[in-house]
C-alpha atoms as one frame of an Amber mdcrd trajectory, in Angstrom:
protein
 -14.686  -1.931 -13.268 -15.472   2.067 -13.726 -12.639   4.074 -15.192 -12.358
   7.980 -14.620 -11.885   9.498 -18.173 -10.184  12.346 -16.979  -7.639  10.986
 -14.169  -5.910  14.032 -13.294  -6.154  14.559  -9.545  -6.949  17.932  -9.930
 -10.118  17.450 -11.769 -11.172  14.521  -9.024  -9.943  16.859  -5.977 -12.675
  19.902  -7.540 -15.055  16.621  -8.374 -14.608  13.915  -5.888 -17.829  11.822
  -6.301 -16.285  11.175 -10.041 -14.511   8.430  -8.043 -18.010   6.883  -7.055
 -17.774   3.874  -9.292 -14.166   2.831  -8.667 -15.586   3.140  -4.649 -18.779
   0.980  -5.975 -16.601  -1.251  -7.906 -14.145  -2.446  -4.811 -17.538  -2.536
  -2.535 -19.031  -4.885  -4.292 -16.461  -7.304  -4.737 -15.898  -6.952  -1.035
 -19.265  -7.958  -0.418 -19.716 -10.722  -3.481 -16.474 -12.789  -1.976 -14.050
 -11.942  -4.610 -12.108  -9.869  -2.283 -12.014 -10.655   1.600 -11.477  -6.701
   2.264 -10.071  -3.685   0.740  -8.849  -0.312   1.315  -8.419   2.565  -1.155
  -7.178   6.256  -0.548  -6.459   8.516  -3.048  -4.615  11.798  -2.563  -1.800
  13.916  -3.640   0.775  16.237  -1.841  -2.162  18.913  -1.229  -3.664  16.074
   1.219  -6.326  13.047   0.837  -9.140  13.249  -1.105 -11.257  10.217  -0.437
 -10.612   7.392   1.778 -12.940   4.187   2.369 -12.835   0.408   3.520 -14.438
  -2.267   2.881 -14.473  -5.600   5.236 -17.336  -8.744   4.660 -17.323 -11.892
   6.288 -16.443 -10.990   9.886 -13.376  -8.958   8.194 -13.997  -5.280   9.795
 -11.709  -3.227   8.566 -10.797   1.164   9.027  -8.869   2.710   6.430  -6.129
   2.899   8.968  -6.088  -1.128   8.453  -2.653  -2.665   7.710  -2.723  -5.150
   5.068   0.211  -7.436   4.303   2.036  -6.666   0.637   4.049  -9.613   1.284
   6.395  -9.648  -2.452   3.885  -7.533  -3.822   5.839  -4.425  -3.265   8.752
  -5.459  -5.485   6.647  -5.824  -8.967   5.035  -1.828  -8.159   8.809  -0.550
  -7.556  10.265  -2.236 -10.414   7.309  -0.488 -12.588   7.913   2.805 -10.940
  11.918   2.484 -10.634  11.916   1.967 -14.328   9.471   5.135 -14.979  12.164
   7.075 -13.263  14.906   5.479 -15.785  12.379   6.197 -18.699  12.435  10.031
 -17.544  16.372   9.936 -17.543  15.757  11.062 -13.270  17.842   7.275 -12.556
  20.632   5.329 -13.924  20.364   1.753 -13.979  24.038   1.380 -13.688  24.458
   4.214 -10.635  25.094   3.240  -7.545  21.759   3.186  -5.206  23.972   4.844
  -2.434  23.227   8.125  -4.569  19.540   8.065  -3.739  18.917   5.693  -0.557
  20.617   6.841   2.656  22.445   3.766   4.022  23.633   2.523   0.736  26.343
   5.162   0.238  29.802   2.977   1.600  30.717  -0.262   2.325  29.336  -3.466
   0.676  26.009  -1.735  -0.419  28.348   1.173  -1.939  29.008  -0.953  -5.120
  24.704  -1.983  -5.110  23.377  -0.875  -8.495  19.610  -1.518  -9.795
């Protein structure tokens, strides 16, 4: 797969076809059957940069195209959860009432990651 050397979304948002080959990349396994569709948008706060989908097989697909994470989620928030504890921004032992609305009394009060 094609790697951008320098990732920082400010160089791709004032060079956006420096994301060609990670496009290429997912489009062809899309069409070669190792994927049966995909999806990819990259952006930032300052708004999307490039957005494209890919469907074969009688799989159309739009970039507004739901897919189903299933369990995948939890893996990508454990990853980013513990980046937050890395920067010191989290405590593992504070209760999650502190940062997710909901959480804050009753049972879930005591809830710590």
């Amino acid at each position: 797969m094609a790697t951008v050397i320098d990732s920082s979304l400010a160089a791709i948002r004032a060079e956006p076809a420096r994301l060609d080959g990670v496009f290429a990349a997912l489009r062809e396994r899309v069409a070669s059957g190792v994927l049966p569709a995909a999806a990819l948008a990259i952006g930032d706060a300052g708004g999307g940069i490039r957005a494209e989908a890919f469907g074969a097989g009688g799989r159309p697909i739009a970039t507004e195209t739901n897919f189903f994470l299933a369990s995948i989620t939890k893996p990508i928030f454990a990853a980013a959860f513990m980046q937050l504890v890395e920067d010191g921004l989290v405590d593992l032992h504070e209760p999650i009432g502190h940062h997710v609305p909901g959480f804050e009394s009753g049972e879930k009060a005591t809830v710590s990651a």
